[in-house]
C-alpha positions in Angstrom: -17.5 55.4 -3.0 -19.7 53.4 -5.2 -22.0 55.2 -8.0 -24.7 54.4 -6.0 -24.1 56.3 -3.3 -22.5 59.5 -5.6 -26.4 59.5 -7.0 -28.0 59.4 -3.7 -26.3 62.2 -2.0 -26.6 64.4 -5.1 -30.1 63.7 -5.8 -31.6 62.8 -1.9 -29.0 63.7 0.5 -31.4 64.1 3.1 -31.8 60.3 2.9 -27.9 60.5 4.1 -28.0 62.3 6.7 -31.2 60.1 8.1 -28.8 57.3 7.5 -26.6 58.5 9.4 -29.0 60.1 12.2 -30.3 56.4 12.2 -27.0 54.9 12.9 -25.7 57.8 15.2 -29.0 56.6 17.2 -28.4 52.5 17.2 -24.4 53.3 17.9 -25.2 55.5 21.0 -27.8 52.8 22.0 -25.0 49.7 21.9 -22.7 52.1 23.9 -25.2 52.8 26.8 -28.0 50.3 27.1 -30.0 50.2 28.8 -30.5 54.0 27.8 -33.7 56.7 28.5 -35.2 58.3 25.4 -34.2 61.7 27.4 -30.8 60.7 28.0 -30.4 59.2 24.7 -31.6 62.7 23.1 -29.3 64.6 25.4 -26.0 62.4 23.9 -26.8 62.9 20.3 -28.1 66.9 20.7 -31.3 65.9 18.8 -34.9 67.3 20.1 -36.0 64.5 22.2 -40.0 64.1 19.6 -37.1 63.4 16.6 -35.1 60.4 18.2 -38.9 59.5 19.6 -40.0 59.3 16.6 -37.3 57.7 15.7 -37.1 54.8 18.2 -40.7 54.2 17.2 -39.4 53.2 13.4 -36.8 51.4 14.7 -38.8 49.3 17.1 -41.1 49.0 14.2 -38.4 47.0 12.3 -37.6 44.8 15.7 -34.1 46.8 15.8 -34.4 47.8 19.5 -36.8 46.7 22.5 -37.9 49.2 25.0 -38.2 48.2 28.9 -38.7 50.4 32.2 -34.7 50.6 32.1 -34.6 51.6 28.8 -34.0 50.9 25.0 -32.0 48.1 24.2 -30.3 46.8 20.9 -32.0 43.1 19.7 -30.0 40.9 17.8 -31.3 42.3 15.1 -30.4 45.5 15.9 -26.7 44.7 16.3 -26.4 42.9 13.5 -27.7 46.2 11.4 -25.3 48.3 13.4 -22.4 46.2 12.6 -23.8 46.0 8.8 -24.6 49.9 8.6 -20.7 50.6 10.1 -18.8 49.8 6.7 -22.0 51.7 4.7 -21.3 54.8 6.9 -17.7 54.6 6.7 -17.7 54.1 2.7 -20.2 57.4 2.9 -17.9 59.6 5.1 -14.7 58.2 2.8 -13.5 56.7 5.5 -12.7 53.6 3.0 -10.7 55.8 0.7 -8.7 56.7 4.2 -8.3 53.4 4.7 -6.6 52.3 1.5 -4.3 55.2 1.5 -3.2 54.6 5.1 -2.5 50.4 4.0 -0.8 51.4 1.4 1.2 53.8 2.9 1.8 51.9 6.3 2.1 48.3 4.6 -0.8 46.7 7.0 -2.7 43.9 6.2 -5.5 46.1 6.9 -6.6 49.7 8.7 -10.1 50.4 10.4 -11.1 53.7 10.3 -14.0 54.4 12.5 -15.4 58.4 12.2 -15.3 61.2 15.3 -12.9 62.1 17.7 -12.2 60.0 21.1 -10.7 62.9 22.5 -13.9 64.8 22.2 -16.4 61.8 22.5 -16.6 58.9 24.6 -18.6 56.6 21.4 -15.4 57.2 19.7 -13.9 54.8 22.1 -16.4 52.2 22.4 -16.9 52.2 18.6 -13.0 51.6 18.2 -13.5 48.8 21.0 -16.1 47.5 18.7 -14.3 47.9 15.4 -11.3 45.9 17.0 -13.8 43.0 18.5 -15.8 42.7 15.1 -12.5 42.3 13.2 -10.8 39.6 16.1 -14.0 37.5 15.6 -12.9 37.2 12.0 -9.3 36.2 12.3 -9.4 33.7 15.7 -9.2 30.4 14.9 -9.5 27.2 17.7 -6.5 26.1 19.7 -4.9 30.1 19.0 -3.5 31.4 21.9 -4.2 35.5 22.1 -2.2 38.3 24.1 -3.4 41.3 25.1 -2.3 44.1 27.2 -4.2 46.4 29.4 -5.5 49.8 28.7 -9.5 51.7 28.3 -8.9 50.9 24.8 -8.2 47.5 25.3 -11.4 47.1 27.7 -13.6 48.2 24.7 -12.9 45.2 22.9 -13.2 42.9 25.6 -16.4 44.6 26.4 -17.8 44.6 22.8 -16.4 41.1 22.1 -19.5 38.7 21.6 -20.0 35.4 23.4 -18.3 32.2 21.8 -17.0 29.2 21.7 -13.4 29.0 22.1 -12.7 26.4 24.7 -9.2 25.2 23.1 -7.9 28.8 22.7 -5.4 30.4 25.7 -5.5 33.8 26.8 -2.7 35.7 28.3 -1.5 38.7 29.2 1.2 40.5 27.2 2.9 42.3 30.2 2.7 42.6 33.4 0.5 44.8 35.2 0.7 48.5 34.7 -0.9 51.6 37.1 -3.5 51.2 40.2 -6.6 51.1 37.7 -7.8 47.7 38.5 -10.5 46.9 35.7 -8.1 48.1 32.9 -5.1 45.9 33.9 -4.1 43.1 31.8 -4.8 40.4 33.8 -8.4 41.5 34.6 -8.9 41.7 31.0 -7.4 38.1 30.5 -10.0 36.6 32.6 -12.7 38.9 31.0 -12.2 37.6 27.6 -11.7 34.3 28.1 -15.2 34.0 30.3 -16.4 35.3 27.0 -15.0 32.9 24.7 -14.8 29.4 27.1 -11.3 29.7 26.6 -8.7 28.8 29.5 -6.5 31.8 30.7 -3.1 32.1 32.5 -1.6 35.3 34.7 1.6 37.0 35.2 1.1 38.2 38.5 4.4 40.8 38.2 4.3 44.2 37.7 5.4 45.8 33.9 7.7 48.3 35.4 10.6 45.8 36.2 14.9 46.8 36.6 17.0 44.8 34.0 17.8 42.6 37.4 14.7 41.6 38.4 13.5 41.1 35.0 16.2 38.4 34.5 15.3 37.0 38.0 11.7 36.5 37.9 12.7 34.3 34.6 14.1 32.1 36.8 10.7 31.2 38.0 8.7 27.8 36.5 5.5 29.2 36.8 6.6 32.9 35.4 8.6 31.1 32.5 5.7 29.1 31.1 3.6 32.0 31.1 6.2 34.2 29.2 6.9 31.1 26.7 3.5 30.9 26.0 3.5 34.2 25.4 6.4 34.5 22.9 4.4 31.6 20.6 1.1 33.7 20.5 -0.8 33.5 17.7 -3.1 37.1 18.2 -1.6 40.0 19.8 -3.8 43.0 21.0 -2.0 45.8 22.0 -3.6 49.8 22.9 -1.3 52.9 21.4 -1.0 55.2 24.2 0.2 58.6 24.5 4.0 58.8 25.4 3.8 61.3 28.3 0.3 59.6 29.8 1.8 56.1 29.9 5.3 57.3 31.3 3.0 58.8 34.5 1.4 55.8 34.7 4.3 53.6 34.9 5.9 56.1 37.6 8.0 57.5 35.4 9.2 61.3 37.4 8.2 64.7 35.6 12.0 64.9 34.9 12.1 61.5 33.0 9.3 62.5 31.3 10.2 65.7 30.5 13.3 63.9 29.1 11.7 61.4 26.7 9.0 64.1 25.5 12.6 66.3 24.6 14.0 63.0 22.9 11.1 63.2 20.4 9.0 60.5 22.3 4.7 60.4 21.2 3.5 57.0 21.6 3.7 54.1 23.7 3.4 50.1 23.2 4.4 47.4 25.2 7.0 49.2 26.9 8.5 51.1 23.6 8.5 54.9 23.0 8.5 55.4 19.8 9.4 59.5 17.9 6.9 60.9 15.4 8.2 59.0 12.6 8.2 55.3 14.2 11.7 55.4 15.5 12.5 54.2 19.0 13.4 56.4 21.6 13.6 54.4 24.9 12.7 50.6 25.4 11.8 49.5 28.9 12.6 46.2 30.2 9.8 44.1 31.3 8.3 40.2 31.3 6.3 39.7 28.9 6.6 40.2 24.7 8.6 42.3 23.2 9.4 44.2 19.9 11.1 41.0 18.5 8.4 38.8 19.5 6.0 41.2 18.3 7.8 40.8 14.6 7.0 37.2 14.4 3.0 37.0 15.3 0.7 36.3 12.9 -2.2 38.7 13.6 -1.5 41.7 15.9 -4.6 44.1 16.1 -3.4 47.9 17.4 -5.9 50.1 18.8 -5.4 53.5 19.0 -8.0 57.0 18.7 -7.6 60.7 18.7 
């Protein structure tokens, strides 16, 4: 934390927590706009005359706009949301977090975003946002970007911003995974690239594949090109899911499961269980990258909350 900050909370830390009351406010608003004032108050556990009184500032400063719906962010008002994230993280020492996890990991770099998903639907949105804000930085024209499916991974698409990207390609890491239409991979495919301009292809086979028909469907012209394209992505975006959740949602029985929770199994990405410690316990054949394609892209963007 700078020295500025150190001073402020010391000598006016009530100007911190407005800060953050402030942001709490314009965060909630990005997350569920249009939004009632009542509603609004009822999410944050404020007194409905303090978030009044504070919409009334921030509309003031041309932040927010306020229709029969609801309040709204303005540009404005994003573009001070997304400014005021890395202010409140560097107040909470989320920063600090930050460094300590790069070094210790060896990433390129670690977002940190504050709360608990588990606890707080935001959580998820704002690590959708986090994850879209940070993409926006990295893609370049002609890129081609992967992504597989997952709530988490419908966050970013969701918060990602309109551009254009009409050289890029988007495709689908796997195949599809669970009955959960709008969180599939290949919904999210087409999402994102109606965002950006960019063209998209689909692998219309499901993630859950034998060995046999894995080798099989390879076969396939249409199916190949897909996968090779694929395996020369430039941007992967993969969700972290828990081990036991994604085993039920790829059919897995409560014995199997049972079985990789007693092998040490936690997490879950793109078809590999991995133990506490990063080591792999079970790997599950599918179309579609794979740990050693994973190895070789140049910017792969994990999501993950708690």
């Amino acid at each position: 934390m700078n020295n500025f900050l150190k001073i402020q909370q010391k000598i006016i830390p009530e100007a911190t927590a407005l800060l953050e009351r402030r942001y709490n406010i314009l965060r909630t608003i990005f997350n569920h706009q249009p939004i009632g004032r009542r509603t609004l108050s009822q999410k944050l556990n404020l007194a409905e005359r303090m978030v009044r009184g504070d919409l009334d500032f921030l509309k003031s400063l041309g932040f927010i706009s306020v229709s029969v719906p609801g309040v709204s962010l303005t540009e404005e008002g994003m573009n001070m949301l997304n400014n005021l994230r890395g202010f409140v993280s560097e107040i909470k020492g989320l920063d600090h977090m930050e460094e300590i996890l790069k070094k210790e990991l060896g990433y390129k770099k670690i977002i940190v975003v504050p709360g608990d998903s588990d606890e707080d639907e935001n959580v998820q949105r704002e690590i959708g946002s986090a994850a879209a804000l940070y993409l926006s930085s990295v893609i370049k024209h002609g890129d081609t970007i992967a992504l597989t499916g997952g709530s988490t991974i419908k966050e970013i698409v969701q918060s990602f911003p309109r551009m254009d990207f009409t050289d890029n390609l988007i495709v689908p890491a796997r195949g599809s995974l669970g009955r959960i239409i709008d969180i599939q991979s290949n919904n999210l495919v087409a999402a994102l690239a109606e965002k950006m301009g960019a063209t998209y292809k689909l692998l219309n086979v499901p993630d859950n594949l034998s060995t046999e028909s894995f080798e099989v469907l390879l076969r396939e012209k249409e199916i190949k090109d897909v996968v090779d394209h694929i395996r020369k992505t430039q941007i992967l975006i993969l969700g972290i899911g828990r081990a036991d959740k994604m085993a039920m949602r790829r059919g897995l029985s409560q014995g199997k499961i049972n079985e990789l929770i007693a092998q040490g199994a936690v997490g879950e990405a793109f078809g590999t269980y991995f133990g506490e410690k990063g080591k792999i316990v079970k790997k599950i054949s599918s179309v579609g990258i794979s740990l050693d394609d994973f190895i070789n892209v140049e910017h792969v963007i994990a999501a993950t909350g708690g």
